[in-house]
VOGU-3710 file (C-alpha; in Angstrom, 3 decimals, decimal comma):
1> xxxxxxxxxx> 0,000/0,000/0,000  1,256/3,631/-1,019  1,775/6,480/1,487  -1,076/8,086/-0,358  -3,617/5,024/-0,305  -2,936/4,953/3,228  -3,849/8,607/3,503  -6,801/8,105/2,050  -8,496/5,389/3,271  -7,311/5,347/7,251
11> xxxxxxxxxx> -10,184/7,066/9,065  -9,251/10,226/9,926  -10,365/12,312/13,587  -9,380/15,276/15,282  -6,774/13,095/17,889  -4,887/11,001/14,965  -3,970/14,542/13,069  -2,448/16,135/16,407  -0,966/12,516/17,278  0,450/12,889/14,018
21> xxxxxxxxxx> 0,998/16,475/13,900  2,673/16,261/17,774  5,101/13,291/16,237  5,733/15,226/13,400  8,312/17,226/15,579  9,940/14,328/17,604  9,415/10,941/18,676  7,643/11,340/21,882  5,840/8,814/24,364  2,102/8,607/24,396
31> xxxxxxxxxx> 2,041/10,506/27,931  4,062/13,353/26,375  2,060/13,112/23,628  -1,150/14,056/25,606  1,116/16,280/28,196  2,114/18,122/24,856  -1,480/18,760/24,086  -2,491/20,042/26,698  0,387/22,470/27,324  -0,075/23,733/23,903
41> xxxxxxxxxx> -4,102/24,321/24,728  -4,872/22,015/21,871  -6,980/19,682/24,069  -9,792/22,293/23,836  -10,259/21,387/19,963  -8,798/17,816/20,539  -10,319/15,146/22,925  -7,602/13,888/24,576  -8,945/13,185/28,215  -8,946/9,954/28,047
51> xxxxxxxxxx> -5,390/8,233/27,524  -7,109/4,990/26,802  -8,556/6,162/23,535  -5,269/8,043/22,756  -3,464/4,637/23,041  -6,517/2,826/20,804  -5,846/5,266/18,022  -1,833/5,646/18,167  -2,474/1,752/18,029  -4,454/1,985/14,814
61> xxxxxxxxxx> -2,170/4,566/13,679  0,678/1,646/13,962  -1,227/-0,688/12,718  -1,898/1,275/9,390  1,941/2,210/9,038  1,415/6,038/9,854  3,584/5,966/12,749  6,043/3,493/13,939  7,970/1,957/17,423  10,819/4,222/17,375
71> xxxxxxxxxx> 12,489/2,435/20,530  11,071/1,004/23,790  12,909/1,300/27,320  12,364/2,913/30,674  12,197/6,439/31,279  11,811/8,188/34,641  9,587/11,261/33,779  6,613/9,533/31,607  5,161/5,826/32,818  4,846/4,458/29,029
81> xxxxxxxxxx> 7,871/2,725/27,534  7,227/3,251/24,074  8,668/6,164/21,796  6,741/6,505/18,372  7,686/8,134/15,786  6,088/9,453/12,159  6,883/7,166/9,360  6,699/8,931/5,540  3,016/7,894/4,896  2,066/9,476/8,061
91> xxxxxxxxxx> 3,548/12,780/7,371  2,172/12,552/3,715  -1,207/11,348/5,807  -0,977/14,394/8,155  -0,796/16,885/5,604  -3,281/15,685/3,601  -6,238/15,246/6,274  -5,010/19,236/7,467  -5,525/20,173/3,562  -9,421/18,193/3,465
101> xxxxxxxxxx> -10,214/19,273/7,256  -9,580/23,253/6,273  -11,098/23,100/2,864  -14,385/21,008/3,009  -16,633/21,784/5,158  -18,300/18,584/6,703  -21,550/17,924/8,869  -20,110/16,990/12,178  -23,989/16,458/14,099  -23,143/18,394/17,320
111> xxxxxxxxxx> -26,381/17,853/20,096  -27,171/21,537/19,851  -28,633/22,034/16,237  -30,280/18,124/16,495  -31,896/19,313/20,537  -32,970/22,634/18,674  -35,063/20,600/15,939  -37,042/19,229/18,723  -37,206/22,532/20,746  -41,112/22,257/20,302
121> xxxxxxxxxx> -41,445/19,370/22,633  -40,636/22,227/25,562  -43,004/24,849/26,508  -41,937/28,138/25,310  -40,936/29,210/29,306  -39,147/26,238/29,403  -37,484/26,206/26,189  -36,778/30,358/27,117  -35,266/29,121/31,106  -32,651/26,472/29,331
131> xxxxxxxxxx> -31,373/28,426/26,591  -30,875/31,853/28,948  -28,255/28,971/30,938  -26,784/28,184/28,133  -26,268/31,444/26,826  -25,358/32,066/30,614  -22,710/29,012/30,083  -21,204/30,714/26,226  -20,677/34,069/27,775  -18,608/32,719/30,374
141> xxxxxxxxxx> -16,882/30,535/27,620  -16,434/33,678/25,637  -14,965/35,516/28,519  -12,523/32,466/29,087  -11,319/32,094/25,625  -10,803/36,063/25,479  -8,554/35,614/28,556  -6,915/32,821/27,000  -5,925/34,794/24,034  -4,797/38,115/26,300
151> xxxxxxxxxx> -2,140/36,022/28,046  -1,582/34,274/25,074  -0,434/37,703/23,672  0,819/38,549/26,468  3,572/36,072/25,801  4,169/36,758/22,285  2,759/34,176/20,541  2,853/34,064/16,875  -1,419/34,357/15,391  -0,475/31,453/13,826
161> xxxxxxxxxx> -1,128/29,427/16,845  -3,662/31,142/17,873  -6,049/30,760/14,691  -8,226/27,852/16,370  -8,879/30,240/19,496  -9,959/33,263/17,083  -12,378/30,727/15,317  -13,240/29,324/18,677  -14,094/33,001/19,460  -15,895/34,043/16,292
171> xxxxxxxxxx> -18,363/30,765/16,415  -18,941/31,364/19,870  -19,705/34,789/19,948  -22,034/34,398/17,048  -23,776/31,793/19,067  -23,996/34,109/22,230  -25,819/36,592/19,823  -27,887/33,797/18,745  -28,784/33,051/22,058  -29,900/36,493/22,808
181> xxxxxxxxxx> -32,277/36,763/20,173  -34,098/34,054/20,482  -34,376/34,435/24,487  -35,574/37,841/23,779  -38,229/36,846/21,226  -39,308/34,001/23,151  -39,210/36,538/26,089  -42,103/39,464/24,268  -44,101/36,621/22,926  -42,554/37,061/19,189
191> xxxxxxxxxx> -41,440/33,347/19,351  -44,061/30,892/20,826  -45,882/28,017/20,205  -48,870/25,335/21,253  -49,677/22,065/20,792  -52,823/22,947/19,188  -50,587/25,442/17,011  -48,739/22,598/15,832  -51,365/20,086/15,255  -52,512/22,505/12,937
201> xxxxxxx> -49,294/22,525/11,226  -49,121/19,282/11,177  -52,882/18,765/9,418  -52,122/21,202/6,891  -48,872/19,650/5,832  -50,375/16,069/5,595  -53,809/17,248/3,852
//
């Protein structure tokens, strides 16, 4: 199998491109791996909580040839043994999921949107009381990333590593607005439904 087969038909996620794009600058142990992660803030676009699904996919990583055992031994600082490394296929692999994931969009079904399509099921009140805590629960997110960023800056970081927090930001200020809104019409009665309302709806759709 090709470097480029194998870049194509392994399927891709969020943690095998950062295991990938974290071994694409040294060997490292799994441990570091997620240690690395997190230290570089990644780990609020990347999963990597659990370590046993960072060892499952570093495993199926190996097992398609997109990274390799670069040596195995004891080390004091990190628990794991193992050192992996990038092989050629899985740099050609990295860059060409980072290429796909920035250029096609994809539909990713988050809760949110599929929760909102059955909003209707709530009362209006109801629906109006959970979605003022969540917009509650974005603003402080908002505030948190914007911290984030100051003492990002605040460091001198290069925007380069800072472009997933300024999307983070964008999406989830547009949400907060969002939010707002639709509190606010549900709040003067410009947003509201009924059962009977619906019914209705429903009759006229299925005449």
């Amino acid at each position: 199998m090709t470097a480029s087969t194998q870049a194509t038909t392994f399927k891709r996620s969020p943690l095998a491109m950062a295991v990938l794009g974290i071994l694409h600058l040294e060997p490292m142990h799994p441990y570091a791996i997620q240690r690395r992660i997190k230290e570089w803030g990644k780990d609020k676009v990347v999963n990597v909580g659990q370590r046993a699904q960072l060892y499952k996919t570093i495993a199926r990583l190996q097992e398609a040839g997109l990274v390799a055992v670069r040596e195995t031994g004891r080390d004091q600082q990190y628990p794991e043994r193992t050192i992996y490394e990038i092989t050629d296929a899985g740099r050609v692999a990295c860059l060409a999921w980072i290429n796909e994931m920035v250029s096609t969009p994809r539909n990713e079904f988050p809760e949110f949107p599929a929760a909102l399509s059955f909003l209707m099921l709530l009362a209006p009140a109801q629906a109006r009381a959970e979605l003022e805590k969540r917009a509650n629960a974005v603003r402080a997110k908002l505030n948190e990333i914007d911290e984030g960023m100051a003492q990002a800056r605040k460091y001198g970081l290069p925007r380069i590593t800072l472009l997933e927090d300024e999307y983070q930001r964008a999406i989830t200020e547009a949400e907060l607005r969002w939010l707002e809104g639709v509190v606010a019409d549900l709040a003067d009665g410009g947003l509201t439904w009924s059962w009977e309302s619906l019914a209705r709806f429903q009759n006229q759709t299925t005449a």
